[in-house]
C-alpha angles and dihedrals in degrees: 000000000000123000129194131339113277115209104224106180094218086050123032113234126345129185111260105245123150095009089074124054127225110245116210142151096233127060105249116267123211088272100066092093106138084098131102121231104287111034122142128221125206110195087194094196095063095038088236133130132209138190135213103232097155150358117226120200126213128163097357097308136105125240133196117215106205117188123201119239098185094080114249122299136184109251096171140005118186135148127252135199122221115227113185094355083304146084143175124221124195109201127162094208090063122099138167093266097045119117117221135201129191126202112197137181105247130170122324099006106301135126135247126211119188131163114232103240104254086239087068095056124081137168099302103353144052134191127229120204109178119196081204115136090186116098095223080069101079094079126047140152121244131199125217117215121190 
């Protein structure tokens, strides 16, 4: 949680804390909660940064909310089949705070865009569930975005 010892001139050493960023090579999950407010978070293999602007609690647990500040990107983009109106997809890029968005074939020729709900996306892996009764539905492509 602390880094090194910072020299302040009013108050002796403090531990370093939200002036130097955590370097890492994953996006923080929800878990990474030993941060103040404020902290700031470098995945540097995707070039983005994040920072810490609130916990959430739920259940007894504690919860960071950690917002990008690098803008969105697409980390992954794959296709997917539908077997019984549902599919799991495993997907490194995936993590609890991705946003994902399926295209699918419907009737006629259109196309359908839907977002995942964040309750059906975990650490490597989301689920699909689709409520489509046409059959161009069962594939479809989805888009990762980090």
């Amino acid at each position: 949680m602390s880094g090194a010892m910072l020299y302040t001139q009013a108050y002796g050493s403090r531990p370093e804390n939200v002036e130097v960023p955590h370097l890492d090579s994953r996006n923080p999950t929800v878990e990474d909660i030993n941060y103040p407010v404020g902290k700031r978070w470098v995945n540097t293999a995707l070039n983005t940064v994040f920072s810490l602007t609130s916990f959430s609690y739920a259940n007894l647990q504690q919860n960071a909310i950690w917002t990008s500040l690098s803008g969105f990107q697409i980390s992954s983009v794959g296709t997917g089949a539908l077997v019984n109106s549902t599919a799991v997809v495993v997907d490194s890029a995936v993590v609890s705070t991705s946003l994902i968005f399926i295209v699918y074939g419907v009737e006629s020729g259109q196309v359908g865009f839907v977002e995942v709900l964040p309750s059906n996306v975990l650490q490597g892996q989301f689920t699909v569930t689709s409520t489509q009764s046409s059959t161009d539905a069962s594939d479809f492509y989805y888009f990762v975005v980090n």
